[in-house]
DOKETI-633642 format. One record per residue: x, y, z of N, C-alpha, C, O, CB in turn. Coordinates in steps of 0.2 Angstrom, whole numbers, plus 5000, padded with zeros to 4 digits. Glycine has a CB too. Layout:
BEGIN
[vomi [X,Y,Z],[X,Y,Z],[X,Y,Z],[X,Y,Z],[X,Y,Z]]
...
END
This chain:
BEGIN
[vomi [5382,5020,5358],[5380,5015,5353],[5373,5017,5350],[5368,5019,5353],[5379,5008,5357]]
[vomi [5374,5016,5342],[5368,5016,5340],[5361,5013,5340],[5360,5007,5338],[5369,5016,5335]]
[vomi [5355,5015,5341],[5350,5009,5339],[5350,5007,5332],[5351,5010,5327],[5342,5011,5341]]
[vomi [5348,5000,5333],[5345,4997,5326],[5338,4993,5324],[5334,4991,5328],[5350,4992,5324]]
[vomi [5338,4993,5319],[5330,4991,5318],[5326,4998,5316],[5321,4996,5313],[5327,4988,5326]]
[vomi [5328,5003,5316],[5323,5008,5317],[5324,5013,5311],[5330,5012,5311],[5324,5012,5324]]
[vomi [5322,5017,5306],[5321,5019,5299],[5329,5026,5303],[5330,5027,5309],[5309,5023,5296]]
[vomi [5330,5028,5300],[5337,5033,5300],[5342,5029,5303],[5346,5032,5307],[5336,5041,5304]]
[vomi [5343,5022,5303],[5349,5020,5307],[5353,5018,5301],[5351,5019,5296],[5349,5014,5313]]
[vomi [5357,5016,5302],[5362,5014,5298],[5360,5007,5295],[5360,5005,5289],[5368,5014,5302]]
[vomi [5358,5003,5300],[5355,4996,5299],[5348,4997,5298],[5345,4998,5303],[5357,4992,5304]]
[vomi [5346,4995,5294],[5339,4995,5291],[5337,4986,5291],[5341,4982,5289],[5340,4999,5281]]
[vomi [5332,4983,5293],[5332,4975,5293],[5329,4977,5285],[5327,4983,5284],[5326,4969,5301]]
[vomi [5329,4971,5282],[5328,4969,5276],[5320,4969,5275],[5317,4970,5270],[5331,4962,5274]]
[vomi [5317,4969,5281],[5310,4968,5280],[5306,4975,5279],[5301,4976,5276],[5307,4964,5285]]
[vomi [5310,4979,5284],[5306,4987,5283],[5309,4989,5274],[5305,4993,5271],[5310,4995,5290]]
[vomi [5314,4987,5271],[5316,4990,5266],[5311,4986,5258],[5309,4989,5253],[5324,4991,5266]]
[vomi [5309,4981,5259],[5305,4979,5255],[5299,4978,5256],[5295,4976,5252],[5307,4973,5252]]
[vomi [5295,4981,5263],[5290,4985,5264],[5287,4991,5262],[5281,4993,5262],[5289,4985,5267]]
[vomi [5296,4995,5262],[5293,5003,5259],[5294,5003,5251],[5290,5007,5248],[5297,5011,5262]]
[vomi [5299,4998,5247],[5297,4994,5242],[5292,4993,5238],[5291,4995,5232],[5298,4990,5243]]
[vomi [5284,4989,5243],[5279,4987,5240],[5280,4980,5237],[5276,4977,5234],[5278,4990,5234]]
[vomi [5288,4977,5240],[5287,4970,5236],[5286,4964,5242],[5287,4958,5241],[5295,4968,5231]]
[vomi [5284,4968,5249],[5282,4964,5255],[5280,4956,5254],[5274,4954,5252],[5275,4968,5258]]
[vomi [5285,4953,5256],[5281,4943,5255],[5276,4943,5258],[5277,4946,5264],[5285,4935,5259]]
[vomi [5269,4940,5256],[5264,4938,5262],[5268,4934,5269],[5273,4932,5270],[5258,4931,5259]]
[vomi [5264,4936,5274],[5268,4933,5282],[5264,4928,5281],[5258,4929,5279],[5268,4937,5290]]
[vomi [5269,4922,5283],[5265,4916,5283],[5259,4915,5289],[5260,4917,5295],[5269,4911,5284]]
[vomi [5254,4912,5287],[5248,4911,5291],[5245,4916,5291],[5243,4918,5297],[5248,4909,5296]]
[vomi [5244,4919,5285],[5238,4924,5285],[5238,4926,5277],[5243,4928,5274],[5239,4931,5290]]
[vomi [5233,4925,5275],[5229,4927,5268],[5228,4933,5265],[5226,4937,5267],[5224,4925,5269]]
[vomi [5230,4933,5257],[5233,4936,5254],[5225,4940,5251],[5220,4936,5250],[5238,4932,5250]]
[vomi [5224,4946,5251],[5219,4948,5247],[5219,4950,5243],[5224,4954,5242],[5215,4951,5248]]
[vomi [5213,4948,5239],[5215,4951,5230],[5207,4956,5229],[5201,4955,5231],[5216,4942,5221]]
[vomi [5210,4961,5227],[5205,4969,5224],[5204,4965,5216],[5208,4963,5212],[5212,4980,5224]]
[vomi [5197,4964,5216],[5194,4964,5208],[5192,4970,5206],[5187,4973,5209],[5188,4958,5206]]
[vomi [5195,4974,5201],[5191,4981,5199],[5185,4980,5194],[5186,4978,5189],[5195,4987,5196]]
[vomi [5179,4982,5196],[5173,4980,5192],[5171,4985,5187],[5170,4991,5188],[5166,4978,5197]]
[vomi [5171,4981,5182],[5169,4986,5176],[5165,4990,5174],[5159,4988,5174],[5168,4983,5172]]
[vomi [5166,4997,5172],[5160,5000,5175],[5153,4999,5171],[5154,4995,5166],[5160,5007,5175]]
[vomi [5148,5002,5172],[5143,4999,5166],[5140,5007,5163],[5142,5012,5165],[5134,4992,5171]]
[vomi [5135,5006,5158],[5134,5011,5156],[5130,5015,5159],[5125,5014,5163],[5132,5010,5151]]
[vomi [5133,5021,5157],[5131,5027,5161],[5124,5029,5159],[5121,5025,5155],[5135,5034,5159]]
[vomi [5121,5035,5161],[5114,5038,5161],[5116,5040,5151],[5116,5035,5147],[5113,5047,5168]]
[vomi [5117,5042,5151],[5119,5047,5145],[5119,5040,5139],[5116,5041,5134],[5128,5053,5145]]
[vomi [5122,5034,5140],[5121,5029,5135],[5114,5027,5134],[5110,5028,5129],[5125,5024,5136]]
[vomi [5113,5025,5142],[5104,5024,5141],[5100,5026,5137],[5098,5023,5132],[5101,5027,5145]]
[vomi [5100,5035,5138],[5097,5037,5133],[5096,5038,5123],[5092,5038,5119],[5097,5040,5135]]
[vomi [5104,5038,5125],[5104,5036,5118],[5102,5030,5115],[5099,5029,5109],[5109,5036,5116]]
[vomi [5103,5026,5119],[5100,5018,5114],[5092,5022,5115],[5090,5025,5111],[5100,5008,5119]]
[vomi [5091,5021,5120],[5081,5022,5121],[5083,5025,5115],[5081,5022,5111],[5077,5026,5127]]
[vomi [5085,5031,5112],[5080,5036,5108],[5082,5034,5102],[5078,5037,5098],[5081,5045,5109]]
[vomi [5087,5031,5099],[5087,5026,5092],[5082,5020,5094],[5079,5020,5089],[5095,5023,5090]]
[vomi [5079,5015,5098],[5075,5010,5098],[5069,5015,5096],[5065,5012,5092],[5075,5007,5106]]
[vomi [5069,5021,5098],[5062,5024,5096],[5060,5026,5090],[5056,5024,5086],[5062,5028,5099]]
[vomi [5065,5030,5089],[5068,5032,5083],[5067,5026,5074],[5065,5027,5069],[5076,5033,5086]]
[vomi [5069,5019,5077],[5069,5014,5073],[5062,5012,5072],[5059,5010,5067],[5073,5009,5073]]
[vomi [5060,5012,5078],[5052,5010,5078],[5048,5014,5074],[5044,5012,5070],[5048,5010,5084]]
[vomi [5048,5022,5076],[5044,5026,5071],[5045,5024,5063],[5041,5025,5059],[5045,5035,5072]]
[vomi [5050,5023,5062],[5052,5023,5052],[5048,5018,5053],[5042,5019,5050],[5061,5021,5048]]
[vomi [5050,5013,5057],[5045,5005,5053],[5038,5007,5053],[5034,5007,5048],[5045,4996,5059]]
[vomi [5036,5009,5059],[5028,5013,5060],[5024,5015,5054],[5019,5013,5052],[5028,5019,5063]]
[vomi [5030,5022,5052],[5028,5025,5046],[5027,5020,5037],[5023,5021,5033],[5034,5032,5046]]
[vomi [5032,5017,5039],[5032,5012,5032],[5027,5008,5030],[5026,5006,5025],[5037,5007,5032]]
[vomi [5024,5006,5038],[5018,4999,5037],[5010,5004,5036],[5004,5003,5034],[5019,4994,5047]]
[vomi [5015,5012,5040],[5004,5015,5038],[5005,5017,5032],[4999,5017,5029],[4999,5022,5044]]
[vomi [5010,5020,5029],[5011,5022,5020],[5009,5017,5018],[5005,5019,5014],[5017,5023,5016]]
[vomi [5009,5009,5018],[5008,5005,5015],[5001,5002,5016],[4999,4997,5013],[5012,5001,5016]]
[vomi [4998,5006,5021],[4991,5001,5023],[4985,5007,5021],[4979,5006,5021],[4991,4999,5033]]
[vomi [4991,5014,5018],[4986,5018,5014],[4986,5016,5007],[4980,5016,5004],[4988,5025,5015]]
[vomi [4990,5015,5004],[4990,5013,4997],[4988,5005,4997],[4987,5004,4991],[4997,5014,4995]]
[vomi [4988,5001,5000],[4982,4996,4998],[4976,4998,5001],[4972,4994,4998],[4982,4988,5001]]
[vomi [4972,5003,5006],[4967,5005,5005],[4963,5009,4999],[4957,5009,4998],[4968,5008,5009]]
[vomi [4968,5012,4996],[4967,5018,4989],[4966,5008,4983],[4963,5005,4979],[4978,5027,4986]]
[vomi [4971,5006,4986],[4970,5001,4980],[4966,4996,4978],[4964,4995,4973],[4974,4997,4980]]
[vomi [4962,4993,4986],[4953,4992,4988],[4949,4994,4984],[4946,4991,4980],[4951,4995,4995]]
[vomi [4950,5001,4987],[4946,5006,4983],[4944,5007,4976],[4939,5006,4973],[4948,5013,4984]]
[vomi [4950,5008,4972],[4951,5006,4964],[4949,4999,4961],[4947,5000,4955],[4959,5006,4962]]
[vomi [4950,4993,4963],[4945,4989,4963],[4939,4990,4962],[4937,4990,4956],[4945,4987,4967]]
[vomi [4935,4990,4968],[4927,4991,4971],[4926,4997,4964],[4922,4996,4960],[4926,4994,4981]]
[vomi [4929,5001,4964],[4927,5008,4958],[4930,5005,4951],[4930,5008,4946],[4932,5018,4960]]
[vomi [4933,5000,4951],[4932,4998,4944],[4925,4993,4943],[4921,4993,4938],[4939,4993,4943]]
[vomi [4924,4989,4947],[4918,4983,4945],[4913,4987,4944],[4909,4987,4939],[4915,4977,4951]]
[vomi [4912,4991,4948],[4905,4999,4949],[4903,5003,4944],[4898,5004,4941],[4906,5007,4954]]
[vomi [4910,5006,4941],[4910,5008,4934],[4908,5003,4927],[4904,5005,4923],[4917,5012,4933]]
[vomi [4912,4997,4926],[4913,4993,4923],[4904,4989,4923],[4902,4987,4918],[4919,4990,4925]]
[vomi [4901,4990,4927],[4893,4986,4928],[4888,4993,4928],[4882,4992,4926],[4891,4981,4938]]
[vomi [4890,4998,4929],[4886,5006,4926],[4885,5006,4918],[4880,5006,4915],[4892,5013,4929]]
[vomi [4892,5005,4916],[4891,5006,4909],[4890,5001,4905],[4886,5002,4901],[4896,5007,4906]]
[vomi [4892,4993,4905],[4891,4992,4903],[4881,4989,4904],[4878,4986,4900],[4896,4991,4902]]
[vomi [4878,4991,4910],[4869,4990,4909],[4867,4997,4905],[4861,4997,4902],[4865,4989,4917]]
[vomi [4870,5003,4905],[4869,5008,4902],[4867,5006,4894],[4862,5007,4891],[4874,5012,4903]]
[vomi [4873,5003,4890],[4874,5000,4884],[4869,4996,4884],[4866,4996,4879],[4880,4998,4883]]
[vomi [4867,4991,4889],[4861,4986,4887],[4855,4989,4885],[4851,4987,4881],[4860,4983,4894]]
[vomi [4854,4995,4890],[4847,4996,4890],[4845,5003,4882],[4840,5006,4882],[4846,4999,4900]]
[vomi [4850,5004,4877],[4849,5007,4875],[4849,5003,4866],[4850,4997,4866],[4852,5012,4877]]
[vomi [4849,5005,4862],[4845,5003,4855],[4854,5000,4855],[4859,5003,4858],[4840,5010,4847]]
[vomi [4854,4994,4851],[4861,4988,4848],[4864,4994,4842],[4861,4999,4839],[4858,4976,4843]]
[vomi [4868,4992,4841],[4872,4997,4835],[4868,4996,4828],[4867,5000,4823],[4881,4995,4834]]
[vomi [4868,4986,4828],[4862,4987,4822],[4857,4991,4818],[4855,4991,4812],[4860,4985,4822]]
[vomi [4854,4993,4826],[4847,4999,4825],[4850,5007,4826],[4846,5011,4825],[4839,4998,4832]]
[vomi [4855,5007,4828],[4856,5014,4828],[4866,5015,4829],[4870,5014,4834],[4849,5019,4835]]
[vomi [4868,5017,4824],[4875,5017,4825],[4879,5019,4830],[4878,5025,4830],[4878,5020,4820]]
[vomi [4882,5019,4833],[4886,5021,4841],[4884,5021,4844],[4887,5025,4848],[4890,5026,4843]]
[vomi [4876,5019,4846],[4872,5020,4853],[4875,5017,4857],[4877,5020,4862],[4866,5018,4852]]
[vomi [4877,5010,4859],[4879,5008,4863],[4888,5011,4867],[4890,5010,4873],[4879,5001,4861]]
[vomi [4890,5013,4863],[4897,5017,4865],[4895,5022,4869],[4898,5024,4874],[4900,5020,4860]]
[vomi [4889,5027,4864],[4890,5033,4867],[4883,5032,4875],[4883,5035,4880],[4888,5041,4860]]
[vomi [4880,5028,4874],[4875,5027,4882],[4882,5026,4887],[4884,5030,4891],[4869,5018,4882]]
[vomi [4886,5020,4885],[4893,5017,4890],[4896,5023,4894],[4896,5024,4900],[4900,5013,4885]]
[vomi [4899,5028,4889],[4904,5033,4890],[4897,5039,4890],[4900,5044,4888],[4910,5034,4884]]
[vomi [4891,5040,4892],[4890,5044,4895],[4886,5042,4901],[4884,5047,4905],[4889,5049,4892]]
[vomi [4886,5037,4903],[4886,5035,4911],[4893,5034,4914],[4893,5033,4920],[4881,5028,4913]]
[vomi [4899,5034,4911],[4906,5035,4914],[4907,5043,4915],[4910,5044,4921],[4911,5033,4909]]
[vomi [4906,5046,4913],[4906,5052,4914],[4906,5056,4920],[4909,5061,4922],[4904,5054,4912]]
[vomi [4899,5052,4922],[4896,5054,4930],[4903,5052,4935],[4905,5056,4940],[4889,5047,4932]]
[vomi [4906,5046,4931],[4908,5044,4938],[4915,5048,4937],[4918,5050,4943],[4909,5035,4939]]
[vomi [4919,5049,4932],[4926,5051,4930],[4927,5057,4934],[4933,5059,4935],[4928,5051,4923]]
[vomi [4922,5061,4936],[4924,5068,4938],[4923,5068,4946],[4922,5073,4949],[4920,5074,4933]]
[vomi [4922,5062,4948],[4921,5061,4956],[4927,5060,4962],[4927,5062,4968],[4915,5054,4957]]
[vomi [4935,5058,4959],[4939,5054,4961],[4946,5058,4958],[4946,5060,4952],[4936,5045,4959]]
[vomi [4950,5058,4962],[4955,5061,4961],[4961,5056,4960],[4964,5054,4954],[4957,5066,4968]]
[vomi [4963,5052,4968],[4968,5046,4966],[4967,5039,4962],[4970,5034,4959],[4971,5045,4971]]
[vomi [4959,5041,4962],[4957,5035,4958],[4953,5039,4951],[4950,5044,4950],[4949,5029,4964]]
[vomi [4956,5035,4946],[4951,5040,4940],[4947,5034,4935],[4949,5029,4934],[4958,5046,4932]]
[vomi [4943,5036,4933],[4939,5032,4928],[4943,5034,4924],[4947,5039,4925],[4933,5033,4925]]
[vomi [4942,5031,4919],[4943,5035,4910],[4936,5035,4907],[4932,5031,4908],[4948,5029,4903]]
[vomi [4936,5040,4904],[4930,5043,4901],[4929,5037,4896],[4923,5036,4893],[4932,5050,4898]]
[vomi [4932,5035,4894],[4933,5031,4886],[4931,5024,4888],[4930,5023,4894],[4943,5032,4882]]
[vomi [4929,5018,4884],[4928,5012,4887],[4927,5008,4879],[4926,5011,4874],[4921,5013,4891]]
[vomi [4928,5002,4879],[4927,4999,4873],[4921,4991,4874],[4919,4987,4878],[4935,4996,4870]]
[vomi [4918,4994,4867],[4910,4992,4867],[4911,4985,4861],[4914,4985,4855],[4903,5001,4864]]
[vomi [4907,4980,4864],[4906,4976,4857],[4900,4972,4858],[4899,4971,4864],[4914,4971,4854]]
[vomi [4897,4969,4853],[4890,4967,4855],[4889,4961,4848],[4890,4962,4842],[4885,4975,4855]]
[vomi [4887,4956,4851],[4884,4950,4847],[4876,4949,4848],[4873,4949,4853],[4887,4943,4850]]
[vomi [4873,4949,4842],[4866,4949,4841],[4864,4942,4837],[4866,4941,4831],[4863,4957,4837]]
[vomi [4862,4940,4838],[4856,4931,4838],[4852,4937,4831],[4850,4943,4831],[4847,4928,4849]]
[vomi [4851,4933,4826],[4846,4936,4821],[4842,4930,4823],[4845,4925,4826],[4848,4938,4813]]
[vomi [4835,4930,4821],[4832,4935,4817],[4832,4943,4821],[4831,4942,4827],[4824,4932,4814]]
[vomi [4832,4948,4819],[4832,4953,4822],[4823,4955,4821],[4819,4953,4817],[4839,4958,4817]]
[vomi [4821,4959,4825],[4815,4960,4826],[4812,4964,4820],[4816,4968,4818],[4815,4964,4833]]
[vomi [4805,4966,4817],[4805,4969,4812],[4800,4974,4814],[4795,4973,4818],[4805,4966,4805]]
[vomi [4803,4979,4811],[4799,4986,4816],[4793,4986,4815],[4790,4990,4819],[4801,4994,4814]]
[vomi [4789,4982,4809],[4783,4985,4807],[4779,4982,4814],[4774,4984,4817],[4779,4982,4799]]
[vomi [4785,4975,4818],[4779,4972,4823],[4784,4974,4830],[4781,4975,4835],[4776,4962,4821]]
[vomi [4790,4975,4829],[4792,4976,4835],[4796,4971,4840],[4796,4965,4837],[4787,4978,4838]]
[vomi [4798,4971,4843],[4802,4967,4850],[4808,4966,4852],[4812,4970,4850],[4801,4961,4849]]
[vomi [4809,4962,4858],[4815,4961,4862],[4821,4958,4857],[4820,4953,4853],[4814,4955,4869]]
[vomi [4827,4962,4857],[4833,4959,4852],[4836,4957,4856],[4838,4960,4861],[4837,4963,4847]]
[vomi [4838,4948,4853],[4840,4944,4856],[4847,4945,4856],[4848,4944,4850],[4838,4939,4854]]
[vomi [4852,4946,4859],[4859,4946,4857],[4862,4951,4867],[4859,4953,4871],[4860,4952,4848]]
[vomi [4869,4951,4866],[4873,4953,4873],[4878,4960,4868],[4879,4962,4862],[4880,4943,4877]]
[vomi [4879,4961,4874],[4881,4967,4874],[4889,4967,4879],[4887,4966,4885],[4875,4973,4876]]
[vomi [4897,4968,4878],[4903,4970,4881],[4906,4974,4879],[4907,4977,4874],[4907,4966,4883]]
[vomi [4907,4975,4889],[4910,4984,4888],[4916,4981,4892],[4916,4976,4896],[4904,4993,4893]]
[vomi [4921,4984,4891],[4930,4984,4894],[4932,4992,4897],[4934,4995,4893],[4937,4982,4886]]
[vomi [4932,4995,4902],[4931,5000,4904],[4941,4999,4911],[4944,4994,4913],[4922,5000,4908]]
[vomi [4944,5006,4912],[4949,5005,4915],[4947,5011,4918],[4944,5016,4916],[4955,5003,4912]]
[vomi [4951,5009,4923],[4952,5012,4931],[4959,5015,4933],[4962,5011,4937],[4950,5008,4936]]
[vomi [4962,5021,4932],[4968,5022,4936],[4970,5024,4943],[4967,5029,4945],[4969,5026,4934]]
[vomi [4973,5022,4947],[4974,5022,4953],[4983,5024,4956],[4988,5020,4956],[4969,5016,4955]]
[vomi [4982,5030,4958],[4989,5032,4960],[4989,5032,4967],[4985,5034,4971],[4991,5039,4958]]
[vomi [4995,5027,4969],[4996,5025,4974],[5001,5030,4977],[5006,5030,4973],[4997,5018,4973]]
[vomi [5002,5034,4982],[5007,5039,4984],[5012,5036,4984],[5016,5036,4979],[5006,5042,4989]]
[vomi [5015,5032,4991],[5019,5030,4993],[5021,5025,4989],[5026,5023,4990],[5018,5030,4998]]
[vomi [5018,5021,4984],[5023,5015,4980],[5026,5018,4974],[5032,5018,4972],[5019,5007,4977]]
[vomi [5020,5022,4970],[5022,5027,4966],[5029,5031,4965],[5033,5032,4961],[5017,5031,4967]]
[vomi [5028,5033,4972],[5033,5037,4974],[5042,5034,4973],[5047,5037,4970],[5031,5039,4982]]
[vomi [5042,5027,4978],[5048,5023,4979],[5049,5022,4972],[5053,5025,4969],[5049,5017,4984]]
[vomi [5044,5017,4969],[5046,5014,4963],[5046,5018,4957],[5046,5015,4952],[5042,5009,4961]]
[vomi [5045,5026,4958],[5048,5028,4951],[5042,5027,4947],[5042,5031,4942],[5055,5023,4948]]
[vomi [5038,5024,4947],[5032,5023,4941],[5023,5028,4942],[5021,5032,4946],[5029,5012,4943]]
[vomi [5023,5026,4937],[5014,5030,4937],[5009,5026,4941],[5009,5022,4945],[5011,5030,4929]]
[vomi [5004,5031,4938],[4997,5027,4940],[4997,5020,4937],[5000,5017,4932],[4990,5030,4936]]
[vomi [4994,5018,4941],[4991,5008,4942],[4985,5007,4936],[4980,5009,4938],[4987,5005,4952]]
[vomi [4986,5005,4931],[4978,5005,4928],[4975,4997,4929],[4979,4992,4928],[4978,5009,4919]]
[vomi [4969,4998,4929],[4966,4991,4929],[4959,4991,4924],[4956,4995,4922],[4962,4989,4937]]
[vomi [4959,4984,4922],[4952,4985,4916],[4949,4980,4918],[4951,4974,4919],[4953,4984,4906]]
[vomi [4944,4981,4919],[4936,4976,4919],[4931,4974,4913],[4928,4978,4909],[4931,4981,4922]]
[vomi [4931,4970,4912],[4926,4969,4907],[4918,4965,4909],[4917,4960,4912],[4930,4964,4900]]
[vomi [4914,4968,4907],[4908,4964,4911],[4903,4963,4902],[4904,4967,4897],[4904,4970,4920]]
[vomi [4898,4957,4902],[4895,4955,4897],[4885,4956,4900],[4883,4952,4904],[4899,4946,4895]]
[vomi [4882,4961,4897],[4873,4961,4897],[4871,4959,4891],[4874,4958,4885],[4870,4968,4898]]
[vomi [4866,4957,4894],[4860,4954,4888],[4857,4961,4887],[4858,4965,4891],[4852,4948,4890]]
[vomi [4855,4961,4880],[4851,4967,4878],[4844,4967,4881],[4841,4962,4879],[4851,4966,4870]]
[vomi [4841,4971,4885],[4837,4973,4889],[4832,4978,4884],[4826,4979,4886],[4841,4976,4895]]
[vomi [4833,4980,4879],[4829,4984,4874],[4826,4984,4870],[4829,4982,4864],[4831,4987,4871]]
[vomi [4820,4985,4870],[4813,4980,4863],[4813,4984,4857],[4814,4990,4859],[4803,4980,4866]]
[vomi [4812,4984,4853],[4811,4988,4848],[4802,4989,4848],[4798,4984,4848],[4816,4985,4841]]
[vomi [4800,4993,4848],[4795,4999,4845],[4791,4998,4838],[4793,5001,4833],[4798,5007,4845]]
[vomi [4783,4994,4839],[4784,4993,4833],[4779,4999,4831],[4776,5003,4834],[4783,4987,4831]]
[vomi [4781,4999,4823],[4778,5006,4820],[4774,5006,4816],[4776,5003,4811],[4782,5011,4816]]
[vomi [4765,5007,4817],[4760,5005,4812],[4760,5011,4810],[4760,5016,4814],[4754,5002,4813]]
[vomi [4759,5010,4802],[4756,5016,4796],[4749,5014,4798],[4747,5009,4800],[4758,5015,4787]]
[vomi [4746,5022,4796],[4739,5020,4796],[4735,5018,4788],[4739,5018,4784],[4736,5026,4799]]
[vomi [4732,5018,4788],[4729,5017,4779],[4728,5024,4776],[4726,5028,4779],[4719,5013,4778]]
[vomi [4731,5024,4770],[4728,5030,4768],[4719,5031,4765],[4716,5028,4761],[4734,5032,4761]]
[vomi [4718,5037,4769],[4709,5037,4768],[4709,5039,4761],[4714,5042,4759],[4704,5043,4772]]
[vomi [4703,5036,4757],[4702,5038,4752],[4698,5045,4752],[4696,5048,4747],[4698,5032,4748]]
END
């Protein structure tokens, strides 16, 4: 007689064949476990990639904010060397004879205390050139006796200033600025005695 119950018999019970199956019922009074497969997380190698774009995005902003913190420094600068030039020339022009007593004096005193400054400064430039105009109070002094001519003197002077980095994005030139500042005439006129002619 054959045994049964046992794997090569003829009679196989139902329970060993849906055990080698996989479709085994839980046996009652005993609890079923369940496997959660946990998601993996990121590897060494992503790490770094993020880190080195986080970095990467920080240097651009870096670089953007000190380009920019150089070009409003140059732009400070263009300023301050505009009022300097603009208060140079035009006390220059004060302090020399009104155009009444001597024709283009006040232009050419203006534009040659600009001069000094125009050849000092690369991204910042003077202009050599400047516009002079001048209101005088008559009565005007008369030479035989002399004195202070009552009247003001304005000068309009401009300043160029090339900014690298805005220059650069925006396609455009130098930045020019004009100043105009107004002096009193500071210059006496000289007066001139003839002597008697000796008999």
């Amino acid at each position: 007689m054959k045994a049964t119950g046992y794997p090569g018999s003829a009679c196989v019970p139902p329970a060993f064949k849906q055990r080698a199956a996989g479709r085994m019922p839980a046996l009652p009074g005993r609890q079923q476990m369940t496997i959660y497969a946990r998601s993996a997380g990121p590897t060494g190698r992503t790490k770094n990639g993020q880190a080195l774009l986080e970095v990467v995005s920080l240097l651009v902003v870096l670089s953007v904010l000190f380009l920019m913190l150089v070009d409003g420094c140059i732009f400070v600068w263009a300023l301050g060397l505009s009022n300097e030039a603009c208060a140079t020339a035009c006390r220059a022009a004060s302090m020399g004879p009104p155009e009444a007593f001597q024709c283009g004096a006040p232009k050419r005193n203006a534009e040659s205390a600009l001069a000094n400054l125009a050849a000092r400064h690369g991204l910042v430039r003077v202009m050599p050139t400047c516009q002079v105009s001048e209101s005088i109070r008559k009565p005007l002094p008369v030479r035989a006796f002399g004195g202070v001519v009552d009247g003001d003197v304005s000068v309009v002077t401009t300043v160029t200033a090339f900014l690298p980095f805005t220059c650069n994005v925006l396609r455009c030139g130098p930045i020019s600025m004009s100043r105009a500042q107004k002096y009193a005439y500071s210059w006496a006129l000289t007066p001139h005695v003839t002597s008697p002619n000796k008999v």
